[in-house]
C-alpha positions in Angstrom: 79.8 117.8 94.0 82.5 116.2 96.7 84.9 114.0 95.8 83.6 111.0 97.8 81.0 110.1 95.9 79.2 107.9 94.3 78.4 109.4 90.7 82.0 110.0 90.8 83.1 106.3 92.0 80.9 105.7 88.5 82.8 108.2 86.3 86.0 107.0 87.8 84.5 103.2 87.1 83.9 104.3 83.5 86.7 105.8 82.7 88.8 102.5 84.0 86.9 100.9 81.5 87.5 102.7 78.6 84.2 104.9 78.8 84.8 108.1 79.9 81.2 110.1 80.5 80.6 113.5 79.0 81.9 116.3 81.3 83.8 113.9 83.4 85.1 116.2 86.1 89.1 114.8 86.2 89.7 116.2 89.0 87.5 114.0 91.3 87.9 111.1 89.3 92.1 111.3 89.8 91.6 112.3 93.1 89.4 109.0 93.5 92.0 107.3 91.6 95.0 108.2 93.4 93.3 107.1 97.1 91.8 104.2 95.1 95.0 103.1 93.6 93.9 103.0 90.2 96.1 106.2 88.6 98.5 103.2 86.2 95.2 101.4 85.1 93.2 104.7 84.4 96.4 105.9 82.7 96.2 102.4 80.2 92.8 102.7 79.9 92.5 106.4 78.6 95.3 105.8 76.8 93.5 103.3 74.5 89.8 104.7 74.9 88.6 106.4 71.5 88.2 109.9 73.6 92.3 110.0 74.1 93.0 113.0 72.2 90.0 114.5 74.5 92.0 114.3 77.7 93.7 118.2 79.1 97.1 118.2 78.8 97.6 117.7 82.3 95.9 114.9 82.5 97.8 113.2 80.2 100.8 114.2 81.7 100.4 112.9 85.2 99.2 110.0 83.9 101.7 109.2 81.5 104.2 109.6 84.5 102.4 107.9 86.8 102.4 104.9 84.5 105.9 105.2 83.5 107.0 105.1 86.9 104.6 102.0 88.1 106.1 99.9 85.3 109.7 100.6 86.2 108.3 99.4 89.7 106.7 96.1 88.3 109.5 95.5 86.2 111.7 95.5 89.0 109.0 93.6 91.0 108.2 91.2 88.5 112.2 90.4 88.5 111.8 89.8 92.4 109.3 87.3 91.7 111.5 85.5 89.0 114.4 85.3 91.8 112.1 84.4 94.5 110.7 81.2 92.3 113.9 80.0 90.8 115.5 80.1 94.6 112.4 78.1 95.4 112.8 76.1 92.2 116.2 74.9 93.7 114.9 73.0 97.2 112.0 71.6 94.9 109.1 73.6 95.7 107.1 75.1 92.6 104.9 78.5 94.3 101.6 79.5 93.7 101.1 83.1 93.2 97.8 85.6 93.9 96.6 88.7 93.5 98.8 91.6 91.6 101.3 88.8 91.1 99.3 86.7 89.3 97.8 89.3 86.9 101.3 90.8 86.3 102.4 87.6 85.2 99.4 87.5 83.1 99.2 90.7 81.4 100.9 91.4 78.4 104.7 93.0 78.0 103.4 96.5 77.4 100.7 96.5 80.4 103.4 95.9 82.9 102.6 99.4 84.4 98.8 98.9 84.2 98.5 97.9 88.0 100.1 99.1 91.3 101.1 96.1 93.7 101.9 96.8 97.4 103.6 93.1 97.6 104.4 90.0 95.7 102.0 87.4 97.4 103.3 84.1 97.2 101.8 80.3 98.2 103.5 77.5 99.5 102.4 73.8 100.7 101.6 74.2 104.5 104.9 71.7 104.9 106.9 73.7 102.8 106.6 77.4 104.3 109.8 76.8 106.9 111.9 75.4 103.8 110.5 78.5 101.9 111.5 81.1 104.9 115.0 79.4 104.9 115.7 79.2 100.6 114.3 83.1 101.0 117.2 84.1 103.8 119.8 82.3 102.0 118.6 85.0 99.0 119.2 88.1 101.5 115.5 88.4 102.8 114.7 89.3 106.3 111.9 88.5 108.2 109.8 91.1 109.2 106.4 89.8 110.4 106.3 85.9 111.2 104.5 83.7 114.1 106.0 80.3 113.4 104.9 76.7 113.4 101.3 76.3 114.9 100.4 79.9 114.6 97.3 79.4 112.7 94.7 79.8 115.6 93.4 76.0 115.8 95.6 74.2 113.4 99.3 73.2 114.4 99.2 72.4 110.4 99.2 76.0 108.8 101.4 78.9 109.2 100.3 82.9 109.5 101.2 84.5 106.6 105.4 85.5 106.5 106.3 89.1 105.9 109.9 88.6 104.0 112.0 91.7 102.7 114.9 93.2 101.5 116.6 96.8 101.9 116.7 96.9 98.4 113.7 96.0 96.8 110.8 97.4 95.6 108.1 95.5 97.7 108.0 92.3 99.9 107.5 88.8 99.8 104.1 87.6 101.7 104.7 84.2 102.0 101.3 81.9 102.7 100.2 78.4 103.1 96.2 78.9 102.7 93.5 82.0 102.3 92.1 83.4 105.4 88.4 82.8 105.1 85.5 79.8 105.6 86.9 76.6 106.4 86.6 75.1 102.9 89.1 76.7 101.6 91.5 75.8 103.6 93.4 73.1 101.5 95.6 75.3 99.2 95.6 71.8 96.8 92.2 73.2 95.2 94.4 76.5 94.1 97.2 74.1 92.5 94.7 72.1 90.9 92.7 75.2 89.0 96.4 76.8 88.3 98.2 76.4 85.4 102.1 75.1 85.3 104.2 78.3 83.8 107.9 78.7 82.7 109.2 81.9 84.3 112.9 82.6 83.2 113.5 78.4 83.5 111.4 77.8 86.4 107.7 77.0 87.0 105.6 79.1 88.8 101.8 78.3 89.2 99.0 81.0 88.1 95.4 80.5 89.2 92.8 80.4 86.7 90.7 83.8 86.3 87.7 81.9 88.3 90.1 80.6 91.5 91.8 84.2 91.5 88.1 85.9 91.2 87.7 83.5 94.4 90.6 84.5 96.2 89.9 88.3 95.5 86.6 87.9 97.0 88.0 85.9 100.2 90.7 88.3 100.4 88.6 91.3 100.4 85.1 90.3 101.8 86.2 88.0 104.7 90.1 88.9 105.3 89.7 92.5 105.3 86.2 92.5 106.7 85.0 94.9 103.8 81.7 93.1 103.9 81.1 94.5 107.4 82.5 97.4 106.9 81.0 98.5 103.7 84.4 99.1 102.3 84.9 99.5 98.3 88.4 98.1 97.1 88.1 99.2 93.5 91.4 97.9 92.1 90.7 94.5 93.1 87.1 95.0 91.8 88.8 95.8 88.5 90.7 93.1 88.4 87.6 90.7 89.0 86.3 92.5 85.8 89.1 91.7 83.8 89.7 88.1 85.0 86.0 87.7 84.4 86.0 88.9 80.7 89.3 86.7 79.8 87.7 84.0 81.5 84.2 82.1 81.0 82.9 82.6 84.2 80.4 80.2 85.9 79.0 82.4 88.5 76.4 80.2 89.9 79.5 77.9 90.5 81.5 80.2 91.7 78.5 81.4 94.4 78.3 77.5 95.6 81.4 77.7 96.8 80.0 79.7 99.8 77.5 78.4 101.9 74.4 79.7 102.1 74.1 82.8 104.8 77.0 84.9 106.0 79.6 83.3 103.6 77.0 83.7 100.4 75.9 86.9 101.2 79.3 88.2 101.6 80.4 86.8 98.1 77.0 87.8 96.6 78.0 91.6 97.6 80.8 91.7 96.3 80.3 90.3 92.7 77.1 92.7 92.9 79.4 95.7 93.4 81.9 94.7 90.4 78.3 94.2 88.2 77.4 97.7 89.2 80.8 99.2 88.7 81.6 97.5 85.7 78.4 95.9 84.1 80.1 92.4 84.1 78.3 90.1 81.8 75.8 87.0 82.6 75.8 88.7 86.8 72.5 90.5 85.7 70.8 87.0 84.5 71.5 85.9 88.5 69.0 85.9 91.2 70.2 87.5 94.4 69.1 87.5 98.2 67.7 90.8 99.9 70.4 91.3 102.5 73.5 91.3 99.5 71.1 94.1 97.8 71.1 95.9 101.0 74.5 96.0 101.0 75.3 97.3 97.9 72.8 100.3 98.5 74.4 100.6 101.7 78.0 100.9 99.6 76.6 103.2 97.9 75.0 105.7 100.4 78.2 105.4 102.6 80.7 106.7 100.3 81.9 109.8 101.7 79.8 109.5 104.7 82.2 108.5 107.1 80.0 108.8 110.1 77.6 106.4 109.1 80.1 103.5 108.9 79.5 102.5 112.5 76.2 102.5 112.3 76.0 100.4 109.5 78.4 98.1 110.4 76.8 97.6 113.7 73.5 96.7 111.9 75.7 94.6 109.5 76.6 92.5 112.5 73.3 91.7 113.9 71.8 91.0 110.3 74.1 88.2 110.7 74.0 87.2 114.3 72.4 83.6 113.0 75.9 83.4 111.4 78.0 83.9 114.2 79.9 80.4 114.1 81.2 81.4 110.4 82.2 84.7 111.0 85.5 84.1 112.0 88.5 85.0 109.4 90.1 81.8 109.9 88.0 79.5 109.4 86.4 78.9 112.6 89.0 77.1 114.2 89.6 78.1 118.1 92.4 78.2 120.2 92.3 74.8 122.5 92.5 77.9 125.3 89.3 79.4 126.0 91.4 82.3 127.3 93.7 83.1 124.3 90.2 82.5 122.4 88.3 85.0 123.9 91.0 86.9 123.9 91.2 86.6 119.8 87.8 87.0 119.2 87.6 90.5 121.0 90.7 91.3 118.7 89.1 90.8 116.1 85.4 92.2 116.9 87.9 95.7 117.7 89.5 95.4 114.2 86.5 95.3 112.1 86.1 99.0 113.4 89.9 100.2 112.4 91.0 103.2 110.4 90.1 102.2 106.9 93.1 101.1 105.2 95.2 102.8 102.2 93.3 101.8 99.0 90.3 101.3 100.1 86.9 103.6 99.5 
């Protein structure tokens, strides 16, 4: 059996959740890990499934190490973090934080290693991201990726995302003022109001609640990465959903009215499907869902380690939702004033739903 799989994307599935199948094969499953990864959070989860003592020897030992040396990274990361707010702290300005931030902050002490995180994301009021940028120099980072004032295509109000860094650390800052993604979630005051207000080494941070980070994971991953046309898996943020979603009371059909119906549902509606199918979520199965979401989970499922047929898919993708087009766009439909710098944008973007699939991603 290859690696690329999808009965081996379902042992690797189980295994991150504790279950590990009868004749699991470990070497696909940490090579699916390690491209997916997932190596610290299989290495937490074996470590407190009942089949533990099962595991080879050298198993065990590369996970062990793997995990030792992630939570040495988040350690050092999650130190970062607690810098980066208390400097923020100081010009008044109390950050959001998402993704891998968010659940480090949430897990407990001796899961610090359960999770790789490529950066610290952090949120900031649309007015505040230049005050932010500034407090962050004044703290030795550098700006590495930035596009100013206005750069939001559409809206003088929001910022593109700010790449901060510093020689010395172990990841960067990405510094935000909203979520790529439909329109309506735009106003970064719905995050702040389904946060909760928490001390971090005397500051205040704010961490989303499980069902506004299950939100943003879904925005992040369906509409900024363009994994719904794409057919892409991203399994650690899949997992994540699953955890958020068992510490949390999830209200699903809430959750799916936040999307309109169409392109922005349907995209959603994949997504949680997937994480269901992964990682038998509870209450998804009791939900009625469209044909075309259905499609493209069997469509996940098929393409796995058929790399040729992602263009063909994702060209069919497309025209499934040609009735869509006005909501496609990443940014939430705003367009340059310019019809030139527009048209230019939009063929940008139409080329970079067919890029090399990034790292993590299946």
């Amino acid at each position: 059996m290859k690696r690329h799989s999808y009965a081996n994307l379902l042992a690797l599935a189980a295994c991150l959740d504790g279950r590990p199948p009868a004749g699991v094969d470990w070497d696909n499953v940490i090579a699916l890990a390690n491209e997916s990864l997932t190596v610290p959070s299989l290495a937490v989860a074996m470590g407190k499934s009942a089949g533990a003592n099962d595991l080879p020897d050298d198993v065990r030992q590369y996970l062990s190490v793997i995990h030792e040396r992630n939570a040495e990274r988040n350690r050092r990361l999650m130190a970062q973090a607690t810098e980066a707010v208390t400097c923020l702290n100081r010009i008044g300005i109390e950050p959001l934080v998402m993704k891998g931030a968010a659940i480090l902050l949430g897990e407990p002490r001796d899961d610090v290693g359960a999770r790789i995180l490529t950066d610290l994301d952090i949120l900031v009021r649309p007015a505040d991201v230049e005050a932010s940028i500034g407090a962050l120099q004044g703290i030795g980072y550098e700006v590495r990726l930035t596009a100013g004032r206005g750069s939001w295509p559409g809206n003088p109000r929001f910022h593109l995302p700010t790449v901060l860094e510093r020689p010395t650390d172990a990841g960067s800052i990405d510094l935000q003022c909203r979520p790529r993604g439909p329109a309506s979630f735009s106003d970064i005051e719905w995050l702040y109001g389904n946060s909760r207000r928490i001390a971090l080494d005397g500051g205040y941070v704010h961490v989303p609640s499980p069902f506004a980070q299950i939100v943003f994971l879904i925005l992040h991953d369906q509409f900024q990465d363009g994994d719904y046309w794409r057919g892409l898996i991203d399994l650690r943020h899949l997992l994540d959903m699953a955890k958020l979603a068992r510490a949390g009371d999830i209200d699903w059909q809430a959750l799916r009215s936040l999307f309109a119906p169409g392109y922005e549902r349907n995209a959603a509606d994949t997504q949680i499907l997937t994480a269901q199918a992964l990682f038998g979520i509870d209450r998804i199965s009791d939900l009625s869902f469209g044909r075309l979401p259905r499609l493209q989970l069997a469509r996940r499922r098929l393409q796995i380690g058929r790399d040729s047929l992602a263009v063909p898919f994702t060209l069919f993708t497309l025209l499934t939702e040609i009735a869509h087009y006005a909501s496609w766009d990443r940014f939430g439909g705003e367009p340059y004033p310019s019809r030139r710098l527009e048209a230019k944008r939009k063929l940008r973007e139409l080329w970079r739903i067919f890029r090399p699939k990034p790292l993590g991603k299946l």
